[in-house]
GUGU-107237 format. One record per residue (C-alpha): residue number from 1; residue in one letter; x, y, z. Coordinates in nm, 2 decimals. Example, Ala and Ser with C-alpha at 12.3 -4.5 7.8 and 13.67 -1.06 7.14 Angstrom:
1 a 1.23 -0.45 0.78
2 s 1.37 -0.11 0.71
***
This chain:
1 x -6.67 2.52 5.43
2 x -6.36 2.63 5.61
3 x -6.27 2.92 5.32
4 x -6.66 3.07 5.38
5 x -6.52 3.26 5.68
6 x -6.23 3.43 5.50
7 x -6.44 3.52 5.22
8 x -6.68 3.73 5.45
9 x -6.32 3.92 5.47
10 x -6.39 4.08 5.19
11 x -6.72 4.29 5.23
12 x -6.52 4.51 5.44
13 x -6.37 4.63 5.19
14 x -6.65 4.85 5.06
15 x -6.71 5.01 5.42
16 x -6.59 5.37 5.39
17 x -6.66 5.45 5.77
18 x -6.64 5.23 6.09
19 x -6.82 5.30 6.40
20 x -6.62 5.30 6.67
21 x -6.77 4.99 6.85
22 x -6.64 4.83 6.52
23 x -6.32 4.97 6.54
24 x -6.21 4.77 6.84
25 x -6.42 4.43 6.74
26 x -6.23 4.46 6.34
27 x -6.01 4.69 6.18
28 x -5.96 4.69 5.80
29 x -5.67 4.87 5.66
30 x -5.89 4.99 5.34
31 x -5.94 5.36 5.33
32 x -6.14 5.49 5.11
33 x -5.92 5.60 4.87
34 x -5.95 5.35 4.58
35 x -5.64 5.11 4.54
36 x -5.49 5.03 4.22
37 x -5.62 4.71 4.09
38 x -5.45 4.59 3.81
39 x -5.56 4.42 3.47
40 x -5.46 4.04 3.62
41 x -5.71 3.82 3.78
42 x -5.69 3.73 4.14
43 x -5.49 3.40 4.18
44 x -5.70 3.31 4.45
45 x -6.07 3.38 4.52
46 x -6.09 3.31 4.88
47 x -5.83 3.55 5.00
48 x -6.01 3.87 5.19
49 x -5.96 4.22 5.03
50 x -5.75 4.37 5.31
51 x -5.62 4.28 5.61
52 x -5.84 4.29 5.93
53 x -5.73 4.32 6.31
54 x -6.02 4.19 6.57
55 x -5.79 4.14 6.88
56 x -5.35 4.26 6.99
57 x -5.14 3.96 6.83
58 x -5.13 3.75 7.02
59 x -5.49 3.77 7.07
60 x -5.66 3.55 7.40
61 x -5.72 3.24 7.16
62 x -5.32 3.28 7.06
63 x -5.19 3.34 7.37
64 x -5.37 3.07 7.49
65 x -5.23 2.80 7.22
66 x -4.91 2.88 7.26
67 x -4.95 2.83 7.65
68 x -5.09 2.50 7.55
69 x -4.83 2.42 7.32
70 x -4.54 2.55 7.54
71 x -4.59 2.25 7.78
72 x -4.52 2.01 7.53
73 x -4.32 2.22 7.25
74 x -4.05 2.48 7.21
75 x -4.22 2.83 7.13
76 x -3.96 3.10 7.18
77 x -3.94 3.14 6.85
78 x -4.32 3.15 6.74
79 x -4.36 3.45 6.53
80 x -4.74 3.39 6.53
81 x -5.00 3.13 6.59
82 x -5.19 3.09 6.25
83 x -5.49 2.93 6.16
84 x -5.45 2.76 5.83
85 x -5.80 2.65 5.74
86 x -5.86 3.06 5.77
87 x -5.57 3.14 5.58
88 x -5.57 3.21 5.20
89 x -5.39 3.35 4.91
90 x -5.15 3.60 5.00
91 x -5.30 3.63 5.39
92 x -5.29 3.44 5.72
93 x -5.53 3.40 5.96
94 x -5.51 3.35 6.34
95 x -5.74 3.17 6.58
96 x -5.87 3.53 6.70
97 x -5.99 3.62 6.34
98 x -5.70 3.86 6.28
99 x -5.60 3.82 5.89
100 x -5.27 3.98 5.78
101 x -5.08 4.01 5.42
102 x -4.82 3.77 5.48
103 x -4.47 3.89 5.28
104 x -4.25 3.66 5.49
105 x -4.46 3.37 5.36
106 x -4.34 3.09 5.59
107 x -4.01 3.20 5.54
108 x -3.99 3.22 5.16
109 x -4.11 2.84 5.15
110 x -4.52 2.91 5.01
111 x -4.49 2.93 4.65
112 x -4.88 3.00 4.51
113 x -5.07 3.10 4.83
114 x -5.22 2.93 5.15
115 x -5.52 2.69 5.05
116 x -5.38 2.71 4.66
117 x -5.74 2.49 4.51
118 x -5.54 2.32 4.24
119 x -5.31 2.21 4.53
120 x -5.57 2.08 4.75
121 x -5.70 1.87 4.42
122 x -5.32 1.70 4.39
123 x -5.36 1.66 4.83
124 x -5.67 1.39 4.74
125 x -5.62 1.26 4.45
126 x -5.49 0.87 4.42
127 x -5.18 0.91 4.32
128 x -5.09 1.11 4.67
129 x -5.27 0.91 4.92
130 x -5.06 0.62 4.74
131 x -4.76 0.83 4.81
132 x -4.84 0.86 5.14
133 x -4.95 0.56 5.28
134 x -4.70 0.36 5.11
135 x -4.38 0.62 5.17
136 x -4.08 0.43 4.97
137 x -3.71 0.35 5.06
138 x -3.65 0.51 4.76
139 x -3.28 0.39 4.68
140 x -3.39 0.04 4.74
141 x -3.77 0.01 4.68
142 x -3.86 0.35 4.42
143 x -4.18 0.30 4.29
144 x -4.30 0.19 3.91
145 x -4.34 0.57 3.83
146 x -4.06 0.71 3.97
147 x -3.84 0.79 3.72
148 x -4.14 0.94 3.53
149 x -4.28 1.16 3.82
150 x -3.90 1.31 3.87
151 x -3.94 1.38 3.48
152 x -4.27 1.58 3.49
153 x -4.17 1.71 3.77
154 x -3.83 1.80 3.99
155 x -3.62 1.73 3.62
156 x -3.90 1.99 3.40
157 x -3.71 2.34 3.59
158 x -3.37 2.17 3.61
159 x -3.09 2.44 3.55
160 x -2.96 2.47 3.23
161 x -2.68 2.18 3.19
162 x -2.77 2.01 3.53
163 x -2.99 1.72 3.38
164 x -2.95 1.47 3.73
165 x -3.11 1.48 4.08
166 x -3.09 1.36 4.41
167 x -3.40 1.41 4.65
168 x -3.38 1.51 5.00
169 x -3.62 1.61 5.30
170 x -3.49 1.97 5.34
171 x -3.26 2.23 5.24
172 x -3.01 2.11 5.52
173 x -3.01 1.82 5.41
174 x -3.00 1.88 5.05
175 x -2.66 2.08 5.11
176 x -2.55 1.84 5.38
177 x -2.56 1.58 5.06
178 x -2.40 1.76 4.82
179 x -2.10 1.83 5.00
180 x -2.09 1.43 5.03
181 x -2.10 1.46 4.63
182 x -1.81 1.70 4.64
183 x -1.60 1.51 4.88
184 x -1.63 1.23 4.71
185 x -1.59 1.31 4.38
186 x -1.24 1.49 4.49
187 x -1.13 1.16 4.61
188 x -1.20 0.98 4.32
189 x -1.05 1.18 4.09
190 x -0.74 1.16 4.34
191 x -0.73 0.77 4.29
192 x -0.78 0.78 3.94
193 x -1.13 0.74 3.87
194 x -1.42 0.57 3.99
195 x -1.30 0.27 3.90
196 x -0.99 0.23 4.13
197 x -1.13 0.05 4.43
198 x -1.02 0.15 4.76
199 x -0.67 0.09 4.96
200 x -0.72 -0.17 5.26
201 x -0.54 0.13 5.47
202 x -0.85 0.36 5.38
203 x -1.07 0.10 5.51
204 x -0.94 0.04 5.83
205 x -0.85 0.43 5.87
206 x -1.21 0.53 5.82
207 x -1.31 0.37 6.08
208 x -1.12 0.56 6.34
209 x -1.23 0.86 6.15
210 x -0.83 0.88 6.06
211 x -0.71 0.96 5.72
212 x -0.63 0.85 5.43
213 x -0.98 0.70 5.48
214 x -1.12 1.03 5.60
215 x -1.06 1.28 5.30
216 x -0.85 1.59 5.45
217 x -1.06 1.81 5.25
218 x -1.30 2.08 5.32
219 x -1.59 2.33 5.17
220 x -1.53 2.67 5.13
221 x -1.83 2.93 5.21
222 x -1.85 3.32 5.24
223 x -1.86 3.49 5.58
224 x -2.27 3.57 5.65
225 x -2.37 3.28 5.43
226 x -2.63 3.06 5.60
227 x -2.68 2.67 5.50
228 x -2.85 2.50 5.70
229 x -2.85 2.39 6.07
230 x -2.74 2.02 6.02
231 x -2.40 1.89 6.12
232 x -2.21 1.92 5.86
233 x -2.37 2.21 5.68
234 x -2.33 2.44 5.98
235 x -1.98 2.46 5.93
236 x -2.00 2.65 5.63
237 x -2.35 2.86 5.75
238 x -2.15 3.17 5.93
239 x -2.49 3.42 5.96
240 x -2.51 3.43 6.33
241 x -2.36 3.25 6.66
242 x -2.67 3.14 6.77
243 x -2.70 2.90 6.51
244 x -2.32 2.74 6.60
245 x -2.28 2.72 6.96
246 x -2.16 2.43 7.14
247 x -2.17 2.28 6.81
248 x -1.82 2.07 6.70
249 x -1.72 2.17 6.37
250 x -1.49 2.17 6.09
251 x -1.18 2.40 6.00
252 x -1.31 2.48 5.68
253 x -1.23 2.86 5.54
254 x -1.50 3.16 5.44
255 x -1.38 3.44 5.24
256 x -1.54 3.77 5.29
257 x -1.87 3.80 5.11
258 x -1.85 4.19 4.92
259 x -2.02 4.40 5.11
260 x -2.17 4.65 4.82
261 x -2.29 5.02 4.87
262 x -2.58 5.13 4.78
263 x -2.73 5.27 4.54
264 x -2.53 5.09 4.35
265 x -2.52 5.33 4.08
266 x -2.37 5.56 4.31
267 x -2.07 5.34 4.42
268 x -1.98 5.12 4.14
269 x -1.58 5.16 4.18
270 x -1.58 5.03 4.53
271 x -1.83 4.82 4.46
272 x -1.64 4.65 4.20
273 x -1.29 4.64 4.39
274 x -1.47 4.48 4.72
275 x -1.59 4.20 4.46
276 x -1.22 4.17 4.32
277 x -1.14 4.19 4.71
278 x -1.37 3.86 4.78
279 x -1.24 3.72 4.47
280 x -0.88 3.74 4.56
281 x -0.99 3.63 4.89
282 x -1.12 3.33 4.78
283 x -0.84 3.21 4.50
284 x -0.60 3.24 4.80
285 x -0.79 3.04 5.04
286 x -0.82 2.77 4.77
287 x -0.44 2.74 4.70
288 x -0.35 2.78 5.12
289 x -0.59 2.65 5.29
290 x -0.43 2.34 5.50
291 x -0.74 2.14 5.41
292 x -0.77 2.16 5.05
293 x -1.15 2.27 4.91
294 x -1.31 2.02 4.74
295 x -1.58 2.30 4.66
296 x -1.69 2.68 4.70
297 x -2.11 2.68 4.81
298 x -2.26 3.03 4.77
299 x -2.61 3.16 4.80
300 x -2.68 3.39 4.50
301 x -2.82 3.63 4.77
302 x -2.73 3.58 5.07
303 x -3.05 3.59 5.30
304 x -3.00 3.49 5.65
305 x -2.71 3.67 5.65
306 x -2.90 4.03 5.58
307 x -2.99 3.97 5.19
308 x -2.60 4.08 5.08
309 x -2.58 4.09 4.67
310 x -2.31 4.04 4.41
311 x -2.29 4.11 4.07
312 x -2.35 3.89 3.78
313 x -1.96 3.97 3.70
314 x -1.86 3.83 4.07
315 x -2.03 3.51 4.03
316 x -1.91 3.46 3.65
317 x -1.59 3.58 3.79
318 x -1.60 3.31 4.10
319 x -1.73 3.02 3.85
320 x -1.35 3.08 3.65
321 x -1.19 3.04 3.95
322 x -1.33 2.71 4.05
323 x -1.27 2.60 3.69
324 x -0.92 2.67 3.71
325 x -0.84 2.52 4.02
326 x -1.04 2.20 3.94
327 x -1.29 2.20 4.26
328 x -1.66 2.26 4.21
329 x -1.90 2.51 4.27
330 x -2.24 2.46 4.50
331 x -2.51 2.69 4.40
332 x -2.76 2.67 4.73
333 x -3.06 2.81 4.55
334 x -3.28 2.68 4.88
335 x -3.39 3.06 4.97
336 x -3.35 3.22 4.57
337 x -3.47 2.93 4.39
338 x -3.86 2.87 4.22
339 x -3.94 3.26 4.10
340 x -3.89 3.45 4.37
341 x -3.58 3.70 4.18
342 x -3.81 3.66 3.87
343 x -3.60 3.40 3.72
344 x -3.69 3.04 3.80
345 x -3.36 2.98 3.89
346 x -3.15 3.30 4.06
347 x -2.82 3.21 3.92
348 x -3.01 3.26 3.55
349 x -2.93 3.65 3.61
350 x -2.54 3.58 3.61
351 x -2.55 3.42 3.25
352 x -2.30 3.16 3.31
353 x -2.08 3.01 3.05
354 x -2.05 2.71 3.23
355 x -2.31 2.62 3.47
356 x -2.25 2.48 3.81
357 x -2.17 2.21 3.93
358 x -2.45 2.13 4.16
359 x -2.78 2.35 4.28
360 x -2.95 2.27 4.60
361 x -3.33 2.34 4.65
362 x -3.63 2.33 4.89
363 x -3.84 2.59 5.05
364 x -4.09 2.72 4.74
365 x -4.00 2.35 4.56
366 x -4.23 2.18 4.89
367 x -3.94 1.90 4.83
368 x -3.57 1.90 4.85
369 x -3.26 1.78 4.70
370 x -2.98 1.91 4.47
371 x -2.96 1.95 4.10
372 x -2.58 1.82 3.92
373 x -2.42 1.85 3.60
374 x -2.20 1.48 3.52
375 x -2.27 1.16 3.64
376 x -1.94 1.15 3.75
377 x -2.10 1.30 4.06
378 x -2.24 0.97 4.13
379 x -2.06 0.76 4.41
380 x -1.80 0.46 4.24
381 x -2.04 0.22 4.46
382 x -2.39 0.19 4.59
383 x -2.50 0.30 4.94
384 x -2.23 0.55 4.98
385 x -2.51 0.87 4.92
386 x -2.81 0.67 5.08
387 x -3.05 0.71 5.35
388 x -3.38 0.50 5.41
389 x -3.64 0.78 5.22
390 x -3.41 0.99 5.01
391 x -3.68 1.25 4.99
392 x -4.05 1.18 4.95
393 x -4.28 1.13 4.64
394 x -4.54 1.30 4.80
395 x -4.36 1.63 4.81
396 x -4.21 1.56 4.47
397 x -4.60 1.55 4.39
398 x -4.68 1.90 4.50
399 x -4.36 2.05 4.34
400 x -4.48 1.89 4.00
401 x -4.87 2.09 4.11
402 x -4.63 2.37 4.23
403 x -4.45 2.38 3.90
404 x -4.80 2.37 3.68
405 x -4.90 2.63 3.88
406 x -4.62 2.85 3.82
407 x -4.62 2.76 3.41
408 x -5.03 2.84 3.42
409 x -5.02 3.17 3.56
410 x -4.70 3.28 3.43
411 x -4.57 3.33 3.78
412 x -4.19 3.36 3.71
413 x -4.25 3.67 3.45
414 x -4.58 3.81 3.68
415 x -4.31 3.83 3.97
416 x -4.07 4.02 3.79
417 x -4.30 4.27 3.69
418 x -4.46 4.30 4.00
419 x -4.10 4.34 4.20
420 x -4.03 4.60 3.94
421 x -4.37 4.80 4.07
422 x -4.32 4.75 4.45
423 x -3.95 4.86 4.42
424 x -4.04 5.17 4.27
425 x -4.27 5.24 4.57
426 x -4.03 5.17 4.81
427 x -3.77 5.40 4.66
428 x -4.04 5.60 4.68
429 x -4.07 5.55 5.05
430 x -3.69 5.56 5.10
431 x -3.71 5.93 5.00
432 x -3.96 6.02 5.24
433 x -3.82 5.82 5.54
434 x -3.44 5.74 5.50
435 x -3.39 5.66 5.80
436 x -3.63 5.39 5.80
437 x -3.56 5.23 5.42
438 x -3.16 5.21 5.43
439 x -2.97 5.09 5.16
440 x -3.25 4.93 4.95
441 x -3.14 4.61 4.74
442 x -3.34 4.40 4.51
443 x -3.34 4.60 4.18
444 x -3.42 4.38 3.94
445 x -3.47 4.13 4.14
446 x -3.84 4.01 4.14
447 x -4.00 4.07 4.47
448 x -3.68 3.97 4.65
449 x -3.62 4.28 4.78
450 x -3.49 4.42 5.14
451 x -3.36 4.77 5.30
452 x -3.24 4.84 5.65
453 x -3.37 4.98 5.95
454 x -3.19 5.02 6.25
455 x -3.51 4.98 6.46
456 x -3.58 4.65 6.29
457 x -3.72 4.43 6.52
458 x -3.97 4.74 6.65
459 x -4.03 4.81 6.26
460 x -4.11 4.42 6.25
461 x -4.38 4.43 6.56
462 x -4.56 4.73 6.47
463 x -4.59 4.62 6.06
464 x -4.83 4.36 6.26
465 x -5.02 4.63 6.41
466 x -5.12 4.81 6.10
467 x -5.18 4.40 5.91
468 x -4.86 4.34 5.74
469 x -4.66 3.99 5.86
470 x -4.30 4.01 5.74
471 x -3.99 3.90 5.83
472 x -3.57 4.05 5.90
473 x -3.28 3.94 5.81
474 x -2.93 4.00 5.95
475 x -2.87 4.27 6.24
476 x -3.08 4.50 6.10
477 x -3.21 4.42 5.74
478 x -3.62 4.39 5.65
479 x -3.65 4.13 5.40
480 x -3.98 4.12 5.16
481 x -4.05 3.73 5.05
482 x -4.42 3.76 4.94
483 x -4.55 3.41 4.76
484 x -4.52 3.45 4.33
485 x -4.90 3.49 4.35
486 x -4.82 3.86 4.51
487 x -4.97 4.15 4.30
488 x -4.96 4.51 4.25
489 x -5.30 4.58 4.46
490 x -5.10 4.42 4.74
491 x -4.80 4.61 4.70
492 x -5.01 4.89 4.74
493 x -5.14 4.78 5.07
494 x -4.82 4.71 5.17
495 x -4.68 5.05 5.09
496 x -4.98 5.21 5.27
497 x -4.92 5.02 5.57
498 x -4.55 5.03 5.59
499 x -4.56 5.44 5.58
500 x -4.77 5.43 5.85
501 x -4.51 5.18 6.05
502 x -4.26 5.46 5.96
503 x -4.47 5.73 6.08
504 x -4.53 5.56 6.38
505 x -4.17 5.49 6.47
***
């Protein structure tokens, strides 16, 4: 069995001393001092105890895959070469036999650990290889037990007072979509209602992408928000210029995202006037703006952008704002959403009067799409928010396994606590070596946590040296996303590993 390897992992553990011979073959990061274990069962048997290093990542077998793949495949921006039938739990293997703790966890998107059993159960069962082999054109063909499999599923964790769904392949595209939703929900309220049909000049105008058929309208987003990579999206995704180049796009505004000070405790009057800065910002942009908003999108942290907080006050503060100027509000929950903040939902920390209007999702969720409030949101007519597969009911499948999961375990309430431990260790850390852990954020926050280092990309390379794979963020931010099956024990190997990264720098 593929897992029988990774479980031999785990008699390393108990090795106190290793020969130098052994050294170079394997390292495991275990000392010998003990390592808290706490009272919770491992979420997954096969994972190894520790991480182990055999070979310089990329090892031969590595360097020689991605040589192999490089002929027929982009690979400047590999990160690693893994070997998933190796890989388990909270750990990835390698085709050299190198096994790290993985806290960047595909970037956010692995919700319950590499080779999760109960998901490898769903992967066989009938009701998937169904879903595969026979993939439907959902909005003409959905199957029997469609509307039942959203239900048990997708519709179970809906946000509060956002009881409606449209599936999609990817984040992207489940933002690329909803703006659709917003643009065409403005222009129906503008005619009346969905009931007024369209002008003969809008139909002939549309088609030389001339208005009144093409809506003058546009989305506005927050300088260092990311949303995707897709047409449409990237003109509100304003992270970085490498995402945007060459690429036509849209006059749409972005108001300044605040830019807090930490700790927060320590700067709460500037923090609060840099959020009624933004705020300002933003109400402006939507009364000026020579293409009227037909909707604010806003990540509840953004993440691309270098994992930049708000405070429940500025979001509850920004959702008055769209109310009162009539256009809707976009929660893109892609990167937050499924646990991670220990909330199911992120925006559940900002205890909204009035929900939003629409959520997007993927990553964790293994599917895609966007939550919305009315039914209003719907298009007046058929085929207007369309495409042949509108998502895919085998990954609507694994999110209903993923949510189960999740409900079993107690994930959303284990992450939480958990966070709360690991951020106490790294102010811990912070203490020791400032300049490493800069402005740490994620109080509070489940296990969505990050700090700064001004090294970063170094800090990132050499956490792979001492067994930790983890991501960054931004210019210089280090951003934790471990899988909601990450405990305390790790945290402590984590810790351990990261002082010696510091140390080392």
């Amino acid at each position: 069995m593929a897992m029988a390897a990774v479980r031999g992992y785990g008699a390393a553990r108990h090795v106190a001393t290793i020969s130098p011979r052994a050294a170079v073959a394997g390292r495991s990061f275990y000392t010998s001092r003990r390592v808290h274990m706490p009272a919770v069962k491992a979420f997954n048997k096969d994972e190894p105890a520790a991480p182990v290093l055999k070979t310089s990542i990329p090892g031969p077998k590595a360097s020689e895959a991605i040589k192999e793949l490089d002929a027929v495949f982009e690979t400047r921006s590999i990160n690693m070469i893994a070997d998933y039938t190796q890989s388990a739990g909270n750990y990835i293997a390698d085709p050299d036999g190198n096994v790290l703790l993985d806290v960047y966890a595909q970037i956010a998107s692995i919700p319950v650990g590499y080779n999760n059993s109960e998901l490898r159960k769903i992967a066989s069962t009938p009701e998937m290889i169904d879903a595969i082999v026979n993939r439907p054109a959902l909005g003409n063909f959905p199957s029997h037990n469609w509307a039942e499999l959203l239900k048990s599923g997708v519709l179970k964790v809906a946000p509060k007072g956002l009881d409606n769904v449209y599936t999609a392949m990817a984040g992207s595209d489940a933002n690329e979509i909803a703006y659709k939703a917003a643009f065409m929900y403005r222009r129906q309220q503008e005619r009346g209602g969905p009931e007024v049909d369209f002008t003969a000049q809008e139909l002939e105008t549309v088609m030389n992408n001339q208005s009144p058929g093409s809506a003058q309208l546009s989305i506005l987003s927050f300088k260092t928000s990311f949303h995707g990579r897709l047409f449409g999206c990237l003109s509100t995704t304003r992270s970085k210029p490498i995402h945007k180049l060459d690429i036509p796009a849209f006059d749409w505004p972005q108001a300044t995202f605040p830019q807090l000070k930490y700790p927060l405790e320590q700067h709460v009057e500037e923090n609060a006037k840099a959020e009624q800065a933004s705020l300002d910002e933003v109400e402006h942009l939507i009364k000026t703006w020579h293409l009227p908003p037909a909707a604010v999108v806003v990540e509840p942290i953004q993440s691309e952008g270098g994992d930049n907080h708000a405070s429940p006050a500025f979001f509850q503060k920004l959702r008055a704002l769209t109310t009162k100027h009539n256009i809707l509000l976009i929660v893109d929950e892609v990167q937050t959403g499924v646990g991670a903040t220990g909330k199911f939902w992120a925006h559940d920390h900002w205890n909204l009067q009035e929900p939003p209007d629409m959520v997007t999702f993927s990553k964790k969720a293994q599917t895609a799409g966007y939550y919305y409030r009315s039914k209003d949101l719907r298009p007046n007519k058929p085929y207007r928010q369309f495409n042949t597969w509108m998502g895919d009911p085998s990954k609507v499948l694994l999110f209903r396994g993923i949510i189960d999961e999740i409900e079993r375990h107690d994930l959303v309430n284990h992450t939480a606590k958990v966070g709360d431990y690991l951020y106490g260790k790294l102010e811990s850390l912070a203490g020791k070596y400032p300049e490493h852990f800069q402005n740490l954020r994620g109080k509070g926050q489940g296990t969505f946590i990050a700090f700064d280092n001004p090294k970063r990309d170094a800090f990132l390379a050499k956490a792979k040296t001492f067994g930790i794979n983890i991501g960054g963020s931004g210019a210089e931010a280090v951003r934790l996303r471990p899988m909601l099956i990450f405990q305390e024990h790790h945290a402590d190997i984590l810790i351990e590993a990261l002082e010696k990264v510091a140390k080392a720098l």
